[in-house]
CHARMM internal coordinates of N, CA and C (Angstrom, degrees):
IC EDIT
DIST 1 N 1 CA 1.4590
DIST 1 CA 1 C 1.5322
ANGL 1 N 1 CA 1 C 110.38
DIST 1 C 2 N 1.0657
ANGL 1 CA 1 C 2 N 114.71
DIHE 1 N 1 CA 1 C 2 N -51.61
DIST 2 N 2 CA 1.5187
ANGL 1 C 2 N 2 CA 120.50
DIHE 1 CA 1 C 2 N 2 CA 178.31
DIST 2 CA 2 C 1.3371
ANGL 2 N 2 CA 2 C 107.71
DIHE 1 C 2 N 2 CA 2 C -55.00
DIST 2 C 3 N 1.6674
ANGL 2 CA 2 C 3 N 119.25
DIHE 2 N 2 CA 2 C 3 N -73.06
DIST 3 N 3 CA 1.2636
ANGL 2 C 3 N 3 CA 113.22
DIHE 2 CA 2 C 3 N 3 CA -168.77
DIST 3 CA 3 C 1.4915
ANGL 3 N 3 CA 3 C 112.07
DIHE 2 C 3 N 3 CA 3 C -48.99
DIST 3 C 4 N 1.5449
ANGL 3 CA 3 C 4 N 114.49
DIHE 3 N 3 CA 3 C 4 N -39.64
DIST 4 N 4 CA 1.7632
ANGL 3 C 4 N 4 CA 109.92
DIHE 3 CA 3 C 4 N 4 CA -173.81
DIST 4 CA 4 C 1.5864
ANGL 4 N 4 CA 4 C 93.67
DIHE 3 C 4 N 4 CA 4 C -57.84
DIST 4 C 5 N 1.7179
ANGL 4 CA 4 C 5 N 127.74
DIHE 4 N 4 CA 4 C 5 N -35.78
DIST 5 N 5 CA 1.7724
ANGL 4 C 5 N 5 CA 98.47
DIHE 4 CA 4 C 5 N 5 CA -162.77
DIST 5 CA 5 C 1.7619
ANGL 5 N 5 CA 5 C 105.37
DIHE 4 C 5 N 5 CA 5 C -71.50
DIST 5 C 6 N 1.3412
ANGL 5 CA 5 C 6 N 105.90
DIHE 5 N 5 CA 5 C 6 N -43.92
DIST 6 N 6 CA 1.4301
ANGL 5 C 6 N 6 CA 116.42
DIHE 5 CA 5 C 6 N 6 CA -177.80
DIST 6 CA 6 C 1.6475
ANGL 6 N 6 CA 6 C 115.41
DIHE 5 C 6 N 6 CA 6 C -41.17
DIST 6 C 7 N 1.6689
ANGL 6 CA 6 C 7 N 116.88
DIHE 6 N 6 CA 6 C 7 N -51.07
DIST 7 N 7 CA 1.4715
ANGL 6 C 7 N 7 CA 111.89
DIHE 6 CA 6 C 7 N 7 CA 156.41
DIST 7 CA 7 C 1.3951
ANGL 7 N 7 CA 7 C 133.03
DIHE 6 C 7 N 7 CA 7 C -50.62
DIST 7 C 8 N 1.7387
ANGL 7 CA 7 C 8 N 112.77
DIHE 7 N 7 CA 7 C 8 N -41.01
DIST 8 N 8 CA 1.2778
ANGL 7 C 8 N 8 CA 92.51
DIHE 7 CA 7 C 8 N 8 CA 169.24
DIST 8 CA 8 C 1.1572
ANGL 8 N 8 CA 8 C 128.19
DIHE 7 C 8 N 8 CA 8 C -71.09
DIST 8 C 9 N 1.4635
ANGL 8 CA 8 C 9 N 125.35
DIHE 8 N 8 CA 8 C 9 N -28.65
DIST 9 N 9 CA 1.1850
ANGL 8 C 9 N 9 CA 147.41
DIHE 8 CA 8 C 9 N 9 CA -159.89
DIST 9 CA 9 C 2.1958
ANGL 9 N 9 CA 9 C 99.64
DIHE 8 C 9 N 9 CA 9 C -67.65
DIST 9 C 10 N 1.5055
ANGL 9 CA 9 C 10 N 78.98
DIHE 9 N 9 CA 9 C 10 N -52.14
DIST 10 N 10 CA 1.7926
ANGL 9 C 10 N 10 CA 83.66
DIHE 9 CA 9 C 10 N 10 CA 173.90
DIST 10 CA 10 C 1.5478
ANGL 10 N 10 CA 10 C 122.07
DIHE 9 C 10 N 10 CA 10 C -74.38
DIST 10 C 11 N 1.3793
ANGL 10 CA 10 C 11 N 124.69
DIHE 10 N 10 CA 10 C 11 N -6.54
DIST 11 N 11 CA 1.2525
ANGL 10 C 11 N 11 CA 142.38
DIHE 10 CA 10 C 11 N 11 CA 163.62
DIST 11 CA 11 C 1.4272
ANGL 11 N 11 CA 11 C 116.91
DIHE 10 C 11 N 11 CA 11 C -76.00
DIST 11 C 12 N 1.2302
ANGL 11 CA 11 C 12 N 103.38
DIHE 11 N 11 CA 11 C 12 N -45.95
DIST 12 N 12 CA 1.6770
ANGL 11 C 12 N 12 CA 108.45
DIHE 11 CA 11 C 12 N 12 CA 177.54
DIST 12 CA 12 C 1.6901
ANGL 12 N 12 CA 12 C 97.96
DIHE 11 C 12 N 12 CA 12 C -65.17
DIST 12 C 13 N 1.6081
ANGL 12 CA 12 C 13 N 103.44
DIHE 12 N 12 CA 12 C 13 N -55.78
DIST 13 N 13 CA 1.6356
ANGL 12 C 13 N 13 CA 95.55
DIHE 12 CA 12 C 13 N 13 CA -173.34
DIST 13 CA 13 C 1.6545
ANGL 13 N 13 CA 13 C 121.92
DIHE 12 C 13 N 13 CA 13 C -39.29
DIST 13 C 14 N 1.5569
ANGL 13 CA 13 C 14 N 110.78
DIHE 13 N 13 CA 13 C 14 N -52.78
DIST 14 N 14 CA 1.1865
ANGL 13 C 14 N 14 CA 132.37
DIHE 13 CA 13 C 14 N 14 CA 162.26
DIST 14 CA 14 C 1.9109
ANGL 14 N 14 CA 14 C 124.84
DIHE 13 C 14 N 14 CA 14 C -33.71
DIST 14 C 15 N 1.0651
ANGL 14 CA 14 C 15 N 93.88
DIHE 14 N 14 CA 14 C 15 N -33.40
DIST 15 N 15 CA 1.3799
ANGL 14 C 15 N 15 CA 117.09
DIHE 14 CA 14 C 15 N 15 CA 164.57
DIST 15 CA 15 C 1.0077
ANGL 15 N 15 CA 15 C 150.61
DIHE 14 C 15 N 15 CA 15 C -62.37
DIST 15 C 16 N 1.9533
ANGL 15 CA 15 C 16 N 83.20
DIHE 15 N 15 CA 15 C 16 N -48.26
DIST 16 N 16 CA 1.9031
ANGL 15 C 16 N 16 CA 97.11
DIHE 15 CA 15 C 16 N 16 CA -179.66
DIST 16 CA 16 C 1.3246
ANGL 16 N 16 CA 16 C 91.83
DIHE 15 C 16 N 16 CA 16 C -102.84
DIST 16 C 17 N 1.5521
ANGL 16 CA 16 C 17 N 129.55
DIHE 16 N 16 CA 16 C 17 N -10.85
DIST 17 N 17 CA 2.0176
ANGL 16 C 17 N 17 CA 115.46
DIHE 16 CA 16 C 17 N 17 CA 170.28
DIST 17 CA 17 C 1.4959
ANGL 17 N 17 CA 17 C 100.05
DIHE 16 C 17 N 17 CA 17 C -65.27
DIST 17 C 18 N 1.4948
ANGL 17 CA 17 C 18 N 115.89
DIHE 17 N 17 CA 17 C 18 N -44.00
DIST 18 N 18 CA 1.7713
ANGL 17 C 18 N 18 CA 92.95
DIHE 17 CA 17 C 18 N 18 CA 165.33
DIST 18 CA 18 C 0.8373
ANGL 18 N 18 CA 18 C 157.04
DIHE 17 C 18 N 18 CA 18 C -37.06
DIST 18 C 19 N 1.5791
ANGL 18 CA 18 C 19 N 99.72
DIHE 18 N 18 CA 18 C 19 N -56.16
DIST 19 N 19 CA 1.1482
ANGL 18 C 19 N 19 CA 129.38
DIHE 18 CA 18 C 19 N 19 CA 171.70
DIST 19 CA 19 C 1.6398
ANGL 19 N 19 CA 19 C 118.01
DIHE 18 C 19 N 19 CA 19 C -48.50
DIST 19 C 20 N 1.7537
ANGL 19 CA 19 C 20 N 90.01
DIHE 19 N 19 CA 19 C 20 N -53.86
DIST 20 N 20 CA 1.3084
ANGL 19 C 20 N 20 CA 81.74
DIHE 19 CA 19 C 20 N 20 CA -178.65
DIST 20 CA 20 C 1.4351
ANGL 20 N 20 CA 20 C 136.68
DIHE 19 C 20 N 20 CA 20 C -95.73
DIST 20 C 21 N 1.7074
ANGL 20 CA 20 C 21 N 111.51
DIHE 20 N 20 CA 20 C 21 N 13.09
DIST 21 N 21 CA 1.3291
ANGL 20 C 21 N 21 CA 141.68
DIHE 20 CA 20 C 21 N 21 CA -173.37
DIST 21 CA 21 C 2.2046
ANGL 21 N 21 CA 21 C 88.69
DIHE 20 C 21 N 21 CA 21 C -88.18
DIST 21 C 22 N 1.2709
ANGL 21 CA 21 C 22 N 110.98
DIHE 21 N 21 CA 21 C 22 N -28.22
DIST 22 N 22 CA 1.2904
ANGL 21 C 22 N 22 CA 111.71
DIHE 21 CA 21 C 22 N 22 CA -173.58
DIST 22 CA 22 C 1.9283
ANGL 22 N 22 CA 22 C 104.37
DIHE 21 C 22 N 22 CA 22 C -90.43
DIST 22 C 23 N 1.3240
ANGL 22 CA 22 C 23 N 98.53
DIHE 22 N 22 CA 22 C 23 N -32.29
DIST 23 N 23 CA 1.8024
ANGL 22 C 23 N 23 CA 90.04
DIHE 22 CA 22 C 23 N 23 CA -166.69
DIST 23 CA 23 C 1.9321
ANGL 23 N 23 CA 23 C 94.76
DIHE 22 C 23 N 23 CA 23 C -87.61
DIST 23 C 24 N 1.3791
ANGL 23 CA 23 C 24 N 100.66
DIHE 23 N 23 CA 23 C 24 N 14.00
DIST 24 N 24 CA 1.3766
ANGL 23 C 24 N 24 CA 88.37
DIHE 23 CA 23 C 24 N 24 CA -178.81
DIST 24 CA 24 C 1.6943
ANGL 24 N 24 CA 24 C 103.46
DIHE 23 C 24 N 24 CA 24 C -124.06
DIST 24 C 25 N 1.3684
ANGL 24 CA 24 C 25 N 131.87
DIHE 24 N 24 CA 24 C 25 N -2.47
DIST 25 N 25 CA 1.0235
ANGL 24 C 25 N 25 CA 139.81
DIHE 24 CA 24 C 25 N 25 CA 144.37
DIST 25 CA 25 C 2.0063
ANGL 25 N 25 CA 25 C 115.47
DIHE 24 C 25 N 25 CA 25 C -56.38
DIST 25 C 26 N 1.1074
ANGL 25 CA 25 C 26 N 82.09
DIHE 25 N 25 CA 25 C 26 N -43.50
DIST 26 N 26 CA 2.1004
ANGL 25 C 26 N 26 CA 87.79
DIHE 25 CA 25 C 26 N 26 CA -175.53
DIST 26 CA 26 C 1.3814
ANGL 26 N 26 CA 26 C 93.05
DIHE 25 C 26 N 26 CA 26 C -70.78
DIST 26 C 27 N 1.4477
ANGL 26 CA 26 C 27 N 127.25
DIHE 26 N 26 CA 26 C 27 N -36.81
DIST 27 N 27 CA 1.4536
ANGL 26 C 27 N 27 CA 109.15
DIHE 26 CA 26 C 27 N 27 CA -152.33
DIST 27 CA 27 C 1.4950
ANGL 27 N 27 CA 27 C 107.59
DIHE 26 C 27 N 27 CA 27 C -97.42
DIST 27 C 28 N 1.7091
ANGL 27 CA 27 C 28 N 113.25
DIHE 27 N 27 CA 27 C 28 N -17.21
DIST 28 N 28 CA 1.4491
ANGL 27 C 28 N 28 CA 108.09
DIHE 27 CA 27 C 28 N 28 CA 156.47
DIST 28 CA 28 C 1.9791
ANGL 28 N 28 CA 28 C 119.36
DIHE 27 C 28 N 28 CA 28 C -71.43
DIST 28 C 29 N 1.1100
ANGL 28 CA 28 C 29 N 101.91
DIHE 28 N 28 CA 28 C 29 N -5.96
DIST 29 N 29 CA 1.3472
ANGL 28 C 29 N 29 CA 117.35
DIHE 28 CA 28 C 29 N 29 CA -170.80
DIST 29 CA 29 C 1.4023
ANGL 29 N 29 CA 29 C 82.50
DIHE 28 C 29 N 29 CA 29 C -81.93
DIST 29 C 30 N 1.1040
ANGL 29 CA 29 C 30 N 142.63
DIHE 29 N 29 CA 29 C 30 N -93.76
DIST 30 N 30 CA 1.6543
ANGL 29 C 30 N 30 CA 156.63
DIHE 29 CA 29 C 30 N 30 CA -173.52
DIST 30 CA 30 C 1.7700
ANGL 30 N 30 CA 30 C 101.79
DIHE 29 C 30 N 30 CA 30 C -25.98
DIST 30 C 31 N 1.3626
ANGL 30 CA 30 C 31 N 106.93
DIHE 30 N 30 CA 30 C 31 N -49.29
DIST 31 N 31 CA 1.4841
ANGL 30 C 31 N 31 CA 111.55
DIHE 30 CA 30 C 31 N 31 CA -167.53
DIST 31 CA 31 C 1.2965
ANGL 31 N 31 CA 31 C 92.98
DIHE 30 C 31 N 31 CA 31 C -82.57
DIST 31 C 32 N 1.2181
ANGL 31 CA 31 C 32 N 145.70
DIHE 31 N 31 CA 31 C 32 N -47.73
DIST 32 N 32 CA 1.6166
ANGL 31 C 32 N 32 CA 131.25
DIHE 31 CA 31 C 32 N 32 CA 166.70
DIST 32 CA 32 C 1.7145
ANGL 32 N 32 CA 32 C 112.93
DIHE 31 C 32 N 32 CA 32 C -38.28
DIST 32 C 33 N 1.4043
ANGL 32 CA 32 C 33 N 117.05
DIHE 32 N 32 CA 32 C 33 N -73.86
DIST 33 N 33 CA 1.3213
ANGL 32 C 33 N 33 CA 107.09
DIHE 32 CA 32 C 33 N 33 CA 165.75
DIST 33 CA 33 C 1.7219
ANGL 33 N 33 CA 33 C 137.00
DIHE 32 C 33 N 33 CA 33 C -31.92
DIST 33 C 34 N 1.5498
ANGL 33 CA 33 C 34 N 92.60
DIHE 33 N 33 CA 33 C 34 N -58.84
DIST 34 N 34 CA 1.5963
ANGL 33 C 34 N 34 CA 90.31
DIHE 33 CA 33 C 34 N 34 CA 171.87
DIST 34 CA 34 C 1.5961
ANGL 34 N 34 CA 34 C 101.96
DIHE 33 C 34 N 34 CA 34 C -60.86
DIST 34 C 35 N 0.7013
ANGL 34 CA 34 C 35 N 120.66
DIHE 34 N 34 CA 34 C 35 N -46.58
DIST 35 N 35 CA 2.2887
ANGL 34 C 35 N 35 CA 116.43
DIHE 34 CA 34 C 35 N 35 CA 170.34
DIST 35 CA 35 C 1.3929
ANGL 35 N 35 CA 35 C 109.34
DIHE 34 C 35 N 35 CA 35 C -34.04
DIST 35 C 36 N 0.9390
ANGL 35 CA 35 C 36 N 116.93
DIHE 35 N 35 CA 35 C 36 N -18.27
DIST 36 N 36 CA 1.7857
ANGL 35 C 36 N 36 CA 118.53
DIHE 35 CA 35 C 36 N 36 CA -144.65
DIST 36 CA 36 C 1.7091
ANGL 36 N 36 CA 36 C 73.08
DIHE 35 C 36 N 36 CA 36 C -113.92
DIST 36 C 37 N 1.3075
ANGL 36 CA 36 C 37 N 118.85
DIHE 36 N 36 CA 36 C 37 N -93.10
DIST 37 N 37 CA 1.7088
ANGL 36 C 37 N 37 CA 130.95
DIHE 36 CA 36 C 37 N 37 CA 179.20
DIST 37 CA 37 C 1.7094
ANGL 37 N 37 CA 37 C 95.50
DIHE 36 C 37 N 37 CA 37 C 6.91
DIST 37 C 38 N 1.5551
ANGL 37 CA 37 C 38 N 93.65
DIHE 37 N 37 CA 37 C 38 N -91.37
DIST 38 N 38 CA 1.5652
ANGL 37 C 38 N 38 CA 118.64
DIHE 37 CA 37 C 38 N 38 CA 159.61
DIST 38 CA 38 C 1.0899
ANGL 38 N 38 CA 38 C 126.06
DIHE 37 C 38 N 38 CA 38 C -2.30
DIST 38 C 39 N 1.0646
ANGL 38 CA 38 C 39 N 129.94
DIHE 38 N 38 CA 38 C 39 N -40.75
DIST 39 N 39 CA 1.6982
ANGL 38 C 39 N 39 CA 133.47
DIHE 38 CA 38 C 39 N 39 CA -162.25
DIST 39 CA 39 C 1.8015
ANGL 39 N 39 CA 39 C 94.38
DIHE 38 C 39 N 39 CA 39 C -124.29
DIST 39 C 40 N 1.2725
ANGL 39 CA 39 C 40 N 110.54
DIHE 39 N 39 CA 39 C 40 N -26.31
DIST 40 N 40 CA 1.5859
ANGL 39 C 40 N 40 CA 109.08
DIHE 39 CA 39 C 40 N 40 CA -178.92
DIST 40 CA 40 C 1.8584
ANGL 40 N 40 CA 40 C 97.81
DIHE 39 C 40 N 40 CA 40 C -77.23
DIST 40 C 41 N 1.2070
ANGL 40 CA 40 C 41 N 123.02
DIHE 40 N 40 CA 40 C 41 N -43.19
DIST 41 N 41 CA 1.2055
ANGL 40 C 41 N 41 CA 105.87
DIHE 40 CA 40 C 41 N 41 CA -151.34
DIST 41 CA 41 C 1.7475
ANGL 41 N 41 CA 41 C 96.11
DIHE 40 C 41 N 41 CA 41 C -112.68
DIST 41 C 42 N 1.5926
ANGL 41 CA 41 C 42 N 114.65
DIHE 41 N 41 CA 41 C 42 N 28.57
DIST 42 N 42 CA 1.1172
ANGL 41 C 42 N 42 CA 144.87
DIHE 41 CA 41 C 42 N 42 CA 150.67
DIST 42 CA 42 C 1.7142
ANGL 42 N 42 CA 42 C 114.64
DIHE 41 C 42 N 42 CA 42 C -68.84
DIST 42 C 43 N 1.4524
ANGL 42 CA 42 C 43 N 82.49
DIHE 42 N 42 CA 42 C 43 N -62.59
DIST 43 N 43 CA 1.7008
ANGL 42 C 43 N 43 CA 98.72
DIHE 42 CA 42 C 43 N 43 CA 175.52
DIST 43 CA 43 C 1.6961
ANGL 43 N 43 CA 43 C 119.17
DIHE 42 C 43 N 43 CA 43 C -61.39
DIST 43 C 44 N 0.9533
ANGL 43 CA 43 C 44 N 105.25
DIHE 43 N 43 CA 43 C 44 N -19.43
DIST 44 N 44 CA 1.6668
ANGL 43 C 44 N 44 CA 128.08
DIHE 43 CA 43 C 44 N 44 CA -151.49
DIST 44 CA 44 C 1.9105
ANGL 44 N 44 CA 44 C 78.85
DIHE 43 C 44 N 44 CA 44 C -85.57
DIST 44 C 45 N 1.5619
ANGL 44 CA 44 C 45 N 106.66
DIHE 44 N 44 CA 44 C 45 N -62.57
DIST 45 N 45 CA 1.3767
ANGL 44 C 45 N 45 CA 123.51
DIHE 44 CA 44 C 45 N 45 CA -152.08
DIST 45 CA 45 C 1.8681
ANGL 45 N 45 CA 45 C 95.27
DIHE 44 C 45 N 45 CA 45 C -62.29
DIST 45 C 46 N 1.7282
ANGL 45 CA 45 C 46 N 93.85
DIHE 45 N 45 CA 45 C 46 N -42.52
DIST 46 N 46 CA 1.7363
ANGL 45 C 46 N 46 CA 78.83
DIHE 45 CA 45 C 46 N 46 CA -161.00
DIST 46 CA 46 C 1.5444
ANGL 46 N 46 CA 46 C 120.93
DIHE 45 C 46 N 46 CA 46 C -81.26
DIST 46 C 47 N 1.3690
ANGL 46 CA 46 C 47 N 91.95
DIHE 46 N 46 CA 46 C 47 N -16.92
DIST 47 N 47 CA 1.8653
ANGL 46 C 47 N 47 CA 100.75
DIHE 46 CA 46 C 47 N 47 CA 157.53
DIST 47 CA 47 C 1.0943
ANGL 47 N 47 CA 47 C 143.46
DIHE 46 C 47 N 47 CA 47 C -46.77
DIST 47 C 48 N 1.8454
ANGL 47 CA 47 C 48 N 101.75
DIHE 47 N 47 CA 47 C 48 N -23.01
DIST 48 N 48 CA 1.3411
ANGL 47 C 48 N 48 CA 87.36
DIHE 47 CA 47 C 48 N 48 CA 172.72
DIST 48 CA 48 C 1.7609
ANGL 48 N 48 CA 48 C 123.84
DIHE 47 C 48 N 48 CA 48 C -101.07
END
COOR INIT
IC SEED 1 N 1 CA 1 C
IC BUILD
């Protein structure tokens, strides 16, 4: 009984480091872009 909770328990863990090794790849992905926006319409601003 134990060992089965401890596996799932370490499976789920295994899971959500994915998970969250993945929702944190997209969200530097998003925050690079908005960086990019940012600095483009930076350029945009000081031009005129």
């Amino acid at each position: 009984m134990a060992f089965s909770q401890d596996f799932s328990s370490a499976k789920m863990l295994n899971f959500h480091a994915l998970y969250k090794n993945l929702t944190f790849f997209k969200v530097r992905k998003d925050y690079l872009f908005v960086i990019m926006l940012q600095i483009f319409f930076k350029g945009r601003l000081y031009e005129r």
